[in-house]
N, C-alpha and C positions, 0 to 999 in steps of 0.2 A: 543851500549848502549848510551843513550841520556846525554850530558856533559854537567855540569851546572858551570857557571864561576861569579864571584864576584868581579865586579869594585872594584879596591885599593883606599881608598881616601888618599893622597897624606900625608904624616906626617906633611906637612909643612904648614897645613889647622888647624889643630886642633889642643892643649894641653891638658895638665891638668886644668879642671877650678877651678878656688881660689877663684872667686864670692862667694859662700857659700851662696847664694840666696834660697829660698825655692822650686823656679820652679827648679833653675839647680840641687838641692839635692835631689829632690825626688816629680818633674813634669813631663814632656815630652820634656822638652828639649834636642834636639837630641845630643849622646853624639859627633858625630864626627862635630857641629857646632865649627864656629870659636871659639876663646876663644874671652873674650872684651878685645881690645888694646885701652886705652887711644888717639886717632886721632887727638880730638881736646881739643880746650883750654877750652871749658866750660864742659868736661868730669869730672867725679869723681875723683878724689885719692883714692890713698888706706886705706889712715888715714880718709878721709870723709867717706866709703864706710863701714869700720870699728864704725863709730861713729856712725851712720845713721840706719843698714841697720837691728837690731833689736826693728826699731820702724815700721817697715813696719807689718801691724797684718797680722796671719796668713789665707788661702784663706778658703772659706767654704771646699774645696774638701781635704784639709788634714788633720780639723775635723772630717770630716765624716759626712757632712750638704750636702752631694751630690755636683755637675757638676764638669767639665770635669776638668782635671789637665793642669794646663797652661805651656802651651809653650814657654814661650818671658823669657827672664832672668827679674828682678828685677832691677839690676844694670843699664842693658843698656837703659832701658823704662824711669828710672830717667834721663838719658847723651839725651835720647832723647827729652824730657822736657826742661830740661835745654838751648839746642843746641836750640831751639825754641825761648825760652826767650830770648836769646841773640841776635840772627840772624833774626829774626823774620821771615817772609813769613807765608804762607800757613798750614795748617795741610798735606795739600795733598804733600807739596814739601820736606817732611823730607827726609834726605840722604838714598839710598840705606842701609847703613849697620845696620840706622836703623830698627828694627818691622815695620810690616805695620800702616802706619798712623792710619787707623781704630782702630787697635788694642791699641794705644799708648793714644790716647784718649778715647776709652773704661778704661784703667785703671785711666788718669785722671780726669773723671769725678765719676769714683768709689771712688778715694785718696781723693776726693775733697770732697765727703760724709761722709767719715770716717775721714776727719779732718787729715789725714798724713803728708800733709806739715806744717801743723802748731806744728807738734810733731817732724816731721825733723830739721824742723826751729829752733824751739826752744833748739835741743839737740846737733846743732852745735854752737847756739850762746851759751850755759853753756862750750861747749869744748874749745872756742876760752876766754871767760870771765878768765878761769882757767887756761891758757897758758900765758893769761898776766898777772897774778898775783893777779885773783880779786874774790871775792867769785861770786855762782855759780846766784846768787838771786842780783839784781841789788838794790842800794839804793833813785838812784836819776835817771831822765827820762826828755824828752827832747818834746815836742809836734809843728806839725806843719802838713799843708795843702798843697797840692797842683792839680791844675785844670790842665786835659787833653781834649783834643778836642779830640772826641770821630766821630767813622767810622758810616757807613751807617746801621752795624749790629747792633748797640746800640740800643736799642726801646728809644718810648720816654717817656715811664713809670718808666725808671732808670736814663735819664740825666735831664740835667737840663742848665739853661745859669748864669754864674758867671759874673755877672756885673760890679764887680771893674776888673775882670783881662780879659773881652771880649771875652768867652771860653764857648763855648756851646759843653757842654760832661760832663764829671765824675769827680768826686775831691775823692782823696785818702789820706787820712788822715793815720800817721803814727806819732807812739811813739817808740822812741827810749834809751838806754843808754847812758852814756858817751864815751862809744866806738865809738858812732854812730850803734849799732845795732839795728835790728829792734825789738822793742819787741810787738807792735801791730800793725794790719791794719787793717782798715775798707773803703770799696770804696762807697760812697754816689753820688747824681744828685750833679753837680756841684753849681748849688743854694742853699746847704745846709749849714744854717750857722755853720762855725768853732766853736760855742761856744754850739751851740746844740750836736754836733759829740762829740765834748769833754766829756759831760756827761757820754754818754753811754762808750765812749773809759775810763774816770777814776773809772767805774764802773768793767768793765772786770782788768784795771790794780790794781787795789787794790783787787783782787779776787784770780787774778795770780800770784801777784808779791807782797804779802804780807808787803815786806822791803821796799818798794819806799814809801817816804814821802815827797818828793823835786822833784817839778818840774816844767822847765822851758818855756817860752810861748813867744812868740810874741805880740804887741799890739792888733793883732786882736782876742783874748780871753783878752781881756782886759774890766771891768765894774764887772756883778755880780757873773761872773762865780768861781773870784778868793773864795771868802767869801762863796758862796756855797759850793765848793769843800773843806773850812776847818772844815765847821759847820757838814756837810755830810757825808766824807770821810775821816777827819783828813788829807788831804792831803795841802803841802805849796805851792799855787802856786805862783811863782815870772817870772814876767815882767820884764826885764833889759830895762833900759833906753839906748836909742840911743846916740854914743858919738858922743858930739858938731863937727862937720865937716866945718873946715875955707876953704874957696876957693883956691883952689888949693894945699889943702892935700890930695887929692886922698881917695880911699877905705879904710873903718875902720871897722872892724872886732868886732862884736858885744858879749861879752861876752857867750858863752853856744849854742848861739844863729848857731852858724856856724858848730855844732855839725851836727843837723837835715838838716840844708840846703846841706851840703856835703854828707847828708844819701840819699837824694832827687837826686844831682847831679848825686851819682851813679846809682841808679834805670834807670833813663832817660838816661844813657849808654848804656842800652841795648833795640834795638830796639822794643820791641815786648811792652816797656813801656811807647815808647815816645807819642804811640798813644792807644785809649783803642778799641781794636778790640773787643771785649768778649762781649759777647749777654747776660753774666749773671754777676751781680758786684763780687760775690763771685769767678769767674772766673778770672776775670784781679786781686783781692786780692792775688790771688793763683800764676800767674806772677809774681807779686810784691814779695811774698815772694823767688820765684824763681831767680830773678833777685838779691835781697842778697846774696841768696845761692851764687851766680859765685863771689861775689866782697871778702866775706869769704873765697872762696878757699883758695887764694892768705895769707890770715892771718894764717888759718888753716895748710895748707900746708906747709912741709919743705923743704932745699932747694933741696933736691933728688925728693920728688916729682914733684917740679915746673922744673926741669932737664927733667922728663919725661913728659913733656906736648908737644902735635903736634908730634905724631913720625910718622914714616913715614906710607903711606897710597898703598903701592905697594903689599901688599894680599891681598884687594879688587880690 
């Protein structure tokens, strides 16, 4: 009689998964697939992965709007994103253990539709606001510019050449907290004037963020933009003066002012920001907010989770 035999797969491959993602709950993901082990440093926690992962909406196929049940965990497709932003390269050169490339950017140009990182974003920076002791709604906000030289893939229907800073590519204008968190982005042609971007940027933050009445700028929003923004928006904007600097006092640290530049600092930490690869502005935006994400971990995270970051990588 004909004998049918069943490869073991090995106990030491798989777990129980704790993701609670909606593909691993009740998709196709195969259940003897690894479990996700934290590898690297721009991986999720379990506290981020907890905060985050009921902003992700649910797919048509668990509605009942038809296609196919997806495969790829939720969790790891984000570590893959992120690993991205940090590391930069290629879409093609993501690590084995992540989904295929294809696949990884199928969902972020889906996320990038449905506005997700900007719901992730924003329900990490309420979890960190409230761990420091600060209500969940920010009061006061930080604005400021900055010009990237921009790759071959940029058209030249998006950039533009910034003549005070000699930068032909993109400028991504962001508003921040006193935290330094990000609470807006927007990525314009690098020609566009900072006082022009600011409009539209104090038009979403007083939409979003109802509480912010104070906020602070650099010289180069300096002229009529302050007095429009009180008559229009009821918003303060103040300009800090530069402090007098004698010859040979060194750097001096400008009031408020070192919030955003330090917010700027970190972004252009992670490679994937230093230059704007992205064919679409709301694409390198969508970095941008990603590239936060990794610098929160470290805020977000306690110190058992930051114990568990980089373990070892010897079951792949």
């Amino acid at each position: 009689m004909p004998q049918f035999y069943q490869l073991a797969v090995p106990a030491a491959n798989f777990t129980t998964r704790t993701c609670a993602c909606l593909p691993c709950r009740f998709g196709n993901v195969p259940s003897w697939a690894p479990e996700h082990e934290r590898a690297f440093e721009t991986d999720m926690t379990d506290t981020e992965w907890d905060a985050v992962r009921g902003v992700i909406p649910s797919p048509p196929w668990l509605e009942g709007r038809g296609g196919r049940p997806e495969e790829y965990c939720h969790r790891r497709m984000l570590d893959a994103l992120r690993y991205l932003a940090d590391n930069g390269g290629k879409w093609r050169a993501l690590p084995e253990p992540f989904p295929p490339p294809r696949k990884v950017f199928d969902f972020f140009r889906r996320w990038v539709r449905q506005n997700v990182f900007a719901q992730i974003h924003s329900a990490l920076v309420k979890k960190i606001r409230v761990k420091a002791g600060r209500s969940e709604q920010p009061t006061a906000a930080i604005i400021d510019a900055q010009s990237v030289k921009a790759a071959e893939t940029v058209g030249a229907s998006s950039r533009g050449f910034d003549g005070g800073k000699q930068v032909n590519g993109r400028k991504r204008h962001i508003v921040v907290d006193t935290l330094g968190l990000i609470l807006l982005v927007a990525v314009t042609g690098a020609d566009m004037n900072d006082r022009t971007a600011a409009m539209a940027l104090f038009h979403r933050l007083t939409l979003l963020f109802r509480r912010v009445t104070k906020v602070w700028a650099d010289h180069g929003y300096d002229g009529e933009l302050a007095p429009w923004a009180r008559r229009t928006l009821g918003l303060d904007l103040e300009i800090p003066d530069h402090p007098g600097r004698r010859k040979g006092e060194g750097f001096k640290v400008i009031a408020k002012r070192w919030i955003v530049e330090r917010s700027l600092a970190w972004i252009t930490r992670r490679r994937r920001c230093v230059r704007d690869y992205e064919r679409r502005p709301d694409h390198h935006a969508t970095f941008v907010l990603l590239a936060a994400g990794i610098q929160m971990s470290r805020r977000l995270a306690g110190p058992a989770d930051r114990g568990n970051r980089g373990v070892s990588r010897a079951a792949w």
